[in-house]
C-alpha positions, 0 to 999 in steps of 0.5 A: 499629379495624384498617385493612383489610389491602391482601389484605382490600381485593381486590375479592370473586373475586380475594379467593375465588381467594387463599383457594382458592390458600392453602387448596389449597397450590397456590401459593407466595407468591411465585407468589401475588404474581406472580399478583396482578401479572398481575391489576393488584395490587400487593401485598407479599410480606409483605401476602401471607404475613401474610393467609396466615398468619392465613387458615392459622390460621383455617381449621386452626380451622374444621377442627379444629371441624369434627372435634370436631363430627361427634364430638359429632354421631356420640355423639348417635345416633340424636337426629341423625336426627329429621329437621328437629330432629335437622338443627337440633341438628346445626347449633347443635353445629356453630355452637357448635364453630366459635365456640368453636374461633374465640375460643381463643388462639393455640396453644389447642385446642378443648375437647372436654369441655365439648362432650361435654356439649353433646352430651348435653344435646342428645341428652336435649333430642331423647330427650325430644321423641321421647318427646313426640312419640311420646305426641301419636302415641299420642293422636292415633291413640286420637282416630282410634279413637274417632272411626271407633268412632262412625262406624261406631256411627252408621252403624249406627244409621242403618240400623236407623233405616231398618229395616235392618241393614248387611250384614257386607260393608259393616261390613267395607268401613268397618273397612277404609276408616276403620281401614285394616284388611284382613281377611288372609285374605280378602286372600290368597284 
């Protein structure tokens, strides 16, 4: 196992604030080292420019995972706004990409083939839950209407029990409290 470079070995906000220099471009390595200094470290200018050039690498990775991502993200559609499903699959394209993009070799690239057909399978995985929720929806909703349908049966019978029949008014009012159906003309009146 490698030893910890003296950069790694920074305590975590002085690390964080290397990676933000690098990342940003805003520092040479020699003003990287100058700043380190101020801060009590003493590190080479080559422990410098070697995690540099490593962090450089791996965050043009990330980078580059990231774009073949979101068009992989972009080619699911619809399948990517399903809500918690859609921010699951969205996550795992993405997951995969980053880990796809971190194990290449040096000078490789992500191969944006085999994630296309990852997205398509992702997008068949979401078309068919769609449609299986779409079919539960339907017999959810069947479920309801028989089970007003009987309510409304019921109470029905109930009042003839009694020797009375409902008024049209009260049939009306539990239609639209069960069905959630409002007569429109009487509604615009």
């Amino acid at each position: 196992m490698a030893n910890k470079s003296t950069v790694e070995a920074l305590p975590s906000p002085i690390l964080g604030e290397l990676k933000k220099k690098l990342g940003s471009r805003s520092a040479t390595y020699d003003e990287i080292v100058a700043w380190l200094e101020e801060k009590g470290y003493e590190i080479s200018r080559s422990a410098v420019g070697r995690y540099g050039k490593s962090f450089k690498k791996t965050l043009a990775r990330l980078q580059e995972s990231q774009r073949v991502a979101d068009g992989v993200i972009a080619e699911l559609g619809d399948a990517a706004r399903m809500g918690k499903t859609g921010e699951l699959l969205i996550e795992v394209v993405r997951t995969l990409a980053f880990e796809k993009g971190m194990s290449l070799d040096d000078g490789a690239a992500v191969d944006p083939e085999s994630l296309h057909f990852l997205a398509r399978a992702v997008k068949d995985l979401a078309s068919a839950q769609k449609i299986g929720t779409d079919r539960e929806l339907k017999i959810r909703q069947a479920t309801a209407k028989q089970a007003a349908d009987r309510a409304v049966e019921v109470a029905g019978e109930e009042a003839k029990k009694i020797g009375q029949q409902l008024p049209p008014e009260a049939l009306k009012r539990i239609r639209e409290e069960i069905y959630g159906i409002v007569d429109r003309k009487a509604a615009a009146a």
